[in-house]
N, C-alpha and C positions, 0 to 999 in steps of 0.2 A: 541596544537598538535591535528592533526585531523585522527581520529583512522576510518581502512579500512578492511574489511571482506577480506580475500585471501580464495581461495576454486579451490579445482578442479573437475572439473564436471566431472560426470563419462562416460566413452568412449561410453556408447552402450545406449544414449541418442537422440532421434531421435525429430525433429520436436517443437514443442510449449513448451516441457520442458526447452528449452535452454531459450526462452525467460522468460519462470516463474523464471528460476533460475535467471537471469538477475533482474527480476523485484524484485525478492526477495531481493538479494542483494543491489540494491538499499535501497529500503525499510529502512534496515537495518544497512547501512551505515547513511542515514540518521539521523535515531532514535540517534543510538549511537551516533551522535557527536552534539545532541539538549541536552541542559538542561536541565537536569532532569525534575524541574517546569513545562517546555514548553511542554514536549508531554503529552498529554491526548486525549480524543478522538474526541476532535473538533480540535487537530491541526492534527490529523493526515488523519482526514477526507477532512479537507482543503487540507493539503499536497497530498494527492492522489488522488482529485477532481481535482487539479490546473497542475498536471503530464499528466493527462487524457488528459484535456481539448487542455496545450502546443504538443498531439498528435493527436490532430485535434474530438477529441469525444465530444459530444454534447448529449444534453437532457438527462444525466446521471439522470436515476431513478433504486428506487427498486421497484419490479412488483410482487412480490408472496403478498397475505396478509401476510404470519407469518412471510417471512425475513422482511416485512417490520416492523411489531410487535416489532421483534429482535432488527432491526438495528435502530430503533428508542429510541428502551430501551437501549442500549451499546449507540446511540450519543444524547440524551437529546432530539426528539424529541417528537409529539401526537400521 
């Protein structure tokens, strides 16, 4: 059985929120219907590098030093 987020956005939502909630839900959908085992934070890195990429983006980087710091410590990288 493959379990689905339902939600209703709320009316006085204008512009790029719709697509955050969108992508959220995604997101989301996702997770919950991945075995348990399987999500961590290399699959979920993949998963949302390979979402990007099927929406045409490219030379996905992180560019501050400290998120990189961060997002290195949270996905196992230097």
């Amino acid at each position: 059985m493959a379990y689905k987020l339902q939600l209703t956005k709320p009316v006085n939502i204008r512009g790029s929120h719709h697509g955050s909630i969108d992508a959220l839900t995604n997101i989301f959908n996702w997770a919950i219907n991945e075995p348990a085992n399987k999500v961590n934070a290399d699959t979920v890195r993949a998963k949302l590098e390979k979402e990007l990429r099927l929406l045409n983006c490219s030379y996905l980087s992180v560019s501050s030093e400290s998120l990189t710091r961060n997002f290195n410590k949270a996905f196992g990288g230097s």
